[in-house]
N, C-alpha and C positions, 0 to 999 in steps of 0.2 A: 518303370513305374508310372502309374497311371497318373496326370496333373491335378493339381490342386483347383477345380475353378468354381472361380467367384463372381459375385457381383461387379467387384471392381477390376478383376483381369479378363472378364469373357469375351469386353471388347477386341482386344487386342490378341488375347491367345487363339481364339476361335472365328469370330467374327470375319477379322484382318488377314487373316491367314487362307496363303493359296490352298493348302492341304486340305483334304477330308479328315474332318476331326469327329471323332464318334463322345458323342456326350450321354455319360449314366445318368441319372437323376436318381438318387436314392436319400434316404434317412438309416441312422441308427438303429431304430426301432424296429426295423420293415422287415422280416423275417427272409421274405424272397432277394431281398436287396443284398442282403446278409449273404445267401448265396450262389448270387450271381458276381458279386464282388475279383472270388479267383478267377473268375472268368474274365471279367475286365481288365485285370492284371497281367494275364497273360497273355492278350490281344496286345495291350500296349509294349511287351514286351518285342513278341511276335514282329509287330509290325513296325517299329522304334524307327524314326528318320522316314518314313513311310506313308505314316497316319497318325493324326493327336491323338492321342483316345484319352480323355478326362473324367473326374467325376465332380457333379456340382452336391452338397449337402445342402435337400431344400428347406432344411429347418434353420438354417444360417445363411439361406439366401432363397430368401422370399421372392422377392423383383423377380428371378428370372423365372421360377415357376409360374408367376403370375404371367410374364412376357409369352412363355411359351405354352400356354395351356396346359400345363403339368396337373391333372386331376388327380391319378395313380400311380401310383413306383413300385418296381423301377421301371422306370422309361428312358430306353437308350435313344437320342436322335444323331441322327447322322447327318452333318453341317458342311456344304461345299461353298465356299463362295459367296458367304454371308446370308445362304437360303438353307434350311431345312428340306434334303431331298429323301430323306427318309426317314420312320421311325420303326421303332419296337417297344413292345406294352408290354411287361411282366418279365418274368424270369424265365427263360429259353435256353437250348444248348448252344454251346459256342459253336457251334455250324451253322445255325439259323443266324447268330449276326457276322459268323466271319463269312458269306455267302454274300448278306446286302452290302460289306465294307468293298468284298471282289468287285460286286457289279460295281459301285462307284470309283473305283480305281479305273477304270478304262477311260 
């Protein structure tokens, strides 16, 4: 199952963390958010012990939309080593982001 993150665990769950951790940015409301959601789920699934894969709710956590230039959702970024080395804008098939999670596994 995909993590809970927030304002107050991002530091540590994603930030601190050696792993490549793939972060959704979605809302309730977002229709595409809506569904890309299984997709997310079963990336985290897929890849458990491997890669974080998270989602942050940005109507319950402002700061980091703010932090990260969150204009649009969903926006998945892919987080190595405290840098942002990749993103994705909008609702994709799970090929398209389980392709940029491969490359950064290397």
């Amino acid at each position: 199952m995909a993590l809970e993150l927030t304002d107050a665990n991002f530091q540590s769950t994603v930030l601190d963390s050696e792993k490549l951790t793939v972060v959704d940015f979605w809302a309730e409301w977002c229709g595409p958010c809506r569904a890309i959601g299984p997709v997310i789920e079963e990336l985290a699934k897929e890849y458990d012990g491997k890669v974080n894969v998270g989602k942050v709710n940005v109507d319950n956590n402002p700061n980091l939309s703010v932090n990260y230039g969150i204009t649009s959702i969903p926006a998945i970024l892919f987080i190595k080593g405290g840098q942002v080395v990749d993103k994705q804008i909008g609702a994709v098939p799970k090929s398209v982001i389980d392709k940029k999670i491969q490359a950064h596994l290397s």
